[in-house]
N, C-alpha and C positions, 0 to 999 in steps of 0.2 A: 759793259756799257760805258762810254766816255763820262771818263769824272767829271767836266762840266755839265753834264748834263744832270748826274747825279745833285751835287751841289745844285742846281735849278731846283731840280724836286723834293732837296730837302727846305732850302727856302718855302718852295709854297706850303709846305705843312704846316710854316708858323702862322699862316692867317686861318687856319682850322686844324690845329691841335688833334692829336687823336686822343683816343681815352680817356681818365680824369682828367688831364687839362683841357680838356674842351666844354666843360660847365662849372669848372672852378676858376677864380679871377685870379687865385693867388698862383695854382698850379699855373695858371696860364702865362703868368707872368714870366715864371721859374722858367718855363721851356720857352721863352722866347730869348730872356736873357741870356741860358747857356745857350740854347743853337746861335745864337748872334756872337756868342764868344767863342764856342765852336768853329765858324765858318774863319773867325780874326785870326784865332789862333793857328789852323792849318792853312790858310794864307800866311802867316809869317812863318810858319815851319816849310813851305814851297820857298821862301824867298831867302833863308838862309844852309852854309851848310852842313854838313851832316855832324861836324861839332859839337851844334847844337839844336840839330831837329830832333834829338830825342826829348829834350826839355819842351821843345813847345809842340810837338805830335802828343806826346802823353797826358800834357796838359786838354788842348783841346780834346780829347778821348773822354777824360774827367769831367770836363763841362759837357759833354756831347752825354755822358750816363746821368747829369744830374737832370738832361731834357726827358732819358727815358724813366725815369724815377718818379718826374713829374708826372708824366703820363701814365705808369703802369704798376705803381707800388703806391697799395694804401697810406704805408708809414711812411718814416722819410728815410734816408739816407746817413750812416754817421758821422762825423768829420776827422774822419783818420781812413787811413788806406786800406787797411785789414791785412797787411802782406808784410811780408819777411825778405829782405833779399842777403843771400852771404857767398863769398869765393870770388870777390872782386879781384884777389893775388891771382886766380886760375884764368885758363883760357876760358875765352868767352864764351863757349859752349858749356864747361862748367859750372859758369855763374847761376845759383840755383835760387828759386822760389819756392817761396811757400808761405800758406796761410799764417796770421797774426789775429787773433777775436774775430772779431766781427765788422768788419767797416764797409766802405764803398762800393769794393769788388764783391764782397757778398750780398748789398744791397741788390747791385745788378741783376747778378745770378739769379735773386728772388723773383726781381721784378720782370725777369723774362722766363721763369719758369726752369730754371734749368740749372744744375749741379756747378757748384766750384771745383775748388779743387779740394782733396781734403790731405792732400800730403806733397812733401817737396818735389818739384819738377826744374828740371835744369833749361838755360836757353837752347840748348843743342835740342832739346826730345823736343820741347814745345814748337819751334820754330820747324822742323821734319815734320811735325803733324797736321802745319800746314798744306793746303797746296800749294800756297807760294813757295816756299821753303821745301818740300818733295824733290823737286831735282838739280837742289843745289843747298847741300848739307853743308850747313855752319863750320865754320875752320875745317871743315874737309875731311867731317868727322860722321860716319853714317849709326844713325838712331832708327826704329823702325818709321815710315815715312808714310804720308799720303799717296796712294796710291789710286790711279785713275784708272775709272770701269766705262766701259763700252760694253752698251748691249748689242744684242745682235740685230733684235726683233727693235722696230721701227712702226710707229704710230699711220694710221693709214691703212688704204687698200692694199689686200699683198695679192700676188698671184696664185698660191693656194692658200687653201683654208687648211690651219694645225691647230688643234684640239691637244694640248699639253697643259705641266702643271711646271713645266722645267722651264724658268728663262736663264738663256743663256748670252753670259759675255765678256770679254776681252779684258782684262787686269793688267795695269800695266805699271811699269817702273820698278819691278823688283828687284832685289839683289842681286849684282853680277853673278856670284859665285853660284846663284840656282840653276844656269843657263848649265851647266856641268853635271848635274844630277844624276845620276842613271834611272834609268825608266822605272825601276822596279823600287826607289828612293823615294822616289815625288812626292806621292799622295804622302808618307809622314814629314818630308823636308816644308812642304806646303803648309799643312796642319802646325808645325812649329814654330812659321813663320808669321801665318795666319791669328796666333794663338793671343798674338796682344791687339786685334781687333775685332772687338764687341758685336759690330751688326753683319761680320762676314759669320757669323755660325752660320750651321747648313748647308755651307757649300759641299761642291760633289761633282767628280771627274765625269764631263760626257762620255767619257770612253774609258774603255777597260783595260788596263796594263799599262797607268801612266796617264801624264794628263799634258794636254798640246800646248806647247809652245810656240814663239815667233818673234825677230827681234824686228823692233821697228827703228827704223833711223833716227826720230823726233825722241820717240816715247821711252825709248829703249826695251829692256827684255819683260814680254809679258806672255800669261797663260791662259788659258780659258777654261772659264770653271761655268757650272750652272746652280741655279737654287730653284728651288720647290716651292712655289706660288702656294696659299692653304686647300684652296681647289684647283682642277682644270679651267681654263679658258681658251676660249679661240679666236680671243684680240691679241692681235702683237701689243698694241699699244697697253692693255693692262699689266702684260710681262715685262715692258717698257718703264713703265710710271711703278712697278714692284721695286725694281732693282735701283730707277733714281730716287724712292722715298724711302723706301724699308731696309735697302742694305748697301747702298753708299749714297746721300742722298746727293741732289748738286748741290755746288758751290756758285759757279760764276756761267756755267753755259748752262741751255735747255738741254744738250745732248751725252753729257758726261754727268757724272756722279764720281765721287771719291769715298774710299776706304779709308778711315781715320783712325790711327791709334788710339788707345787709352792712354792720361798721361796724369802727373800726380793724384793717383789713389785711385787708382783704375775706373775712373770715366774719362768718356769721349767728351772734350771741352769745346763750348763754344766759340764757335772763332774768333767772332768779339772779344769773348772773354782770354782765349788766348791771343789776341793783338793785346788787350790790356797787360797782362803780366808781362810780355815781351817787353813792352814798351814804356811798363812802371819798372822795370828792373834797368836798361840804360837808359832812361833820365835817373835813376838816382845813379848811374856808373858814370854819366855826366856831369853832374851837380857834384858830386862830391868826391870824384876821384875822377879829375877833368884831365890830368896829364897824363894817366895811364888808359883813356878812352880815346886821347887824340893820339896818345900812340899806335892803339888798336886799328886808327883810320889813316894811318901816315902810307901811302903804297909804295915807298920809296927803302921801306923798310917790313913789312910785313905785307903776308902773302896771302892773308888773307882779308888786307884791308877793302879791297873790293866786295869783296862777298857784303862785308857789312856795309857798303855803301848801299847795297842792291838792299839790305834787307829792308833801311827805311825809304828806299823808295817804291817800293810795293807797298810798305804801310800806308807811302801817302796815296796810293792809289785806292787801296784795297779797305783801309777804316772808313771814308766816307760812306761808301756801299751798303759796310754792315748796319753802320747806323742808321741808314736809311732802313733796310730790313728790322733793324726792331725797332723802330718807332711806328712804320707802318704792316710790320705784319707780312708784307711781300716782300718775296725773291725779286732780286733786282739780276735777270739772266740774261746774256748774249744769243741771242737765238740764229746768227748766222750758221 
């Protein structure tokens, strides 16, 4: 969805609040003030560059959670970070997080129902278990990755009717080196690969002696697996809506789903909550170790200084979105 557009819809949320803040004057207030300093502050991380949009992306993130706090968490919020960052000497992939008490980023996690982290996770794994970050790994360093599913089965009228329990569909992005396998390897190379992401259990080769491959020019090398609905149906579209909720769910399209690693302390992280840690880890690589962040970003000398340009420029694209998704409750999806 066009980030203008987004920003529009999260604007109008402020003149009707969801949740507690829409019959409390104080909550109310709260979420007006941080989405108003939300919207300042990703306005001036667009207008300057990447030296210092991790300082004011991360900022506005923090006032963007104190809007859903308002809204969606009985308690409040604490005023500390809750997080740990260390290996600012190491390459940027290196530099690791991890939980500190209790503060902000756990507030979050509460107020949207959903796990932090509960052990150290590096920028490299976190930012691969994006989809942004899926096909184009941090200093050129491969972590297991978001991996995008394509079903087969298509919502609608089909020309016959199939009565199965199997939906089947298309995986893609894996590791080069899989593409090499021998047939009679797959199913355990698959299963070991498969092994650090949580909602692909149950998968299972449509076919016997191996399981089908195909490289795509975009997507690069993928397989095709199927999974086992808990009954039979004879809607595509239920086998459709199985595979983008229950076992990769979407991200950004109606038509794709991704497969998301586990990553500090083997849960699947919320992608907010992983732009959060990303994004609390370089502004504080910013703020206080600014010479050896703008060396990170010099392309004149390192080769991997593009990649980090790209990474907060999908943040600015891609934190607006989310936030609109947990204040309001909806997928914000491209349905082209």
């Amino acid at each position: 969805m066009n980030p203008q557009r987004i920003l529009m819809l999260l604007r109008g949320t402020r003149a009707s609040p969801p949740g507690l803040a829409a019959g409390d004057a104080e909550r109310r207030g709260i979420y007006n003030s941080a989405l108003q300093q939300f919207e300042e502050l990703a306005a001036a991380a667009r207008s300057v560059g990447p030296a210092s949009q991790p300082l004011a992306l991360f900022y506005a993130l923090e006032q963007a959670g104190q809007a859903i706090l308002a809204a969606r968490l009985e308690g409040r919020g604490k005023p500390h970070h809750g997080l740990r960052v260390s290996g600012y000497d190491k390459a940027l992939h290196e530099v690791a997080i991890e939980p500190k008490g209790n503060g902000a980023f756990q507030a979050v996690a509460e107020a949207l129902a959903v796990s932090g982290i509960s052990g150290r996770a590096t920028l490299g794994e976190l930012w691969a278990s994006l989809p942004e970050g899926g096909d184009e790994p941090l200093d050129d360093v491969e972590h297991p990755r978001a991996l995008g599913l394509y079903p087969e089965d298509r919502p609608g009228p089909a020309a016959t009717f199939l009565m199965t329990d199997r939906a089947v569909a298309w995986l893609f992005a894996l590791p080069e080196e899989m593409r090499s396998v021998p047939s009679t390897e797959q199913v355990a190379a698959v299963s070991a690969y498969l092994s650090s992401y949580p909602t692909a259990s149950g998968w299972e080769s449509p076919i016997d002696g191996g399981i089908p491959g195909m490289d795509d020019p975009s997507a690069g090398f993928g397989i095709r697996l199927q999974w086992r609905l808990p009954k039979a149906s004879g809607s595509a579209g239920e086998r459709f809506e199985y595979l983008l909720t229950k076992v990769a769910p979407r991200y950004d399209r109606y038509d794709r789903g991704y497969l998301r690693p586990a990553v500090g302390g083997g849960e699947i992280l919320h992608p907010l909550l992983t732009w959060w840690l990303i994004l609390y880890a370089l502004s504080m690589f910013a703020r206080y170790q600014p010479g050896a962040w703008v060396k990170h970003l010099d392309v004149a000398s390192s080769a991997n200084a593009v990649r980090h340009e790209s990474l907060l420029s999908l943040g600015l694209e891609s934190v607006p979105r989310l936030v609109l998704e947990a204040l309001t409750g909806s997928k914000q999806l491209d349905y082209r």
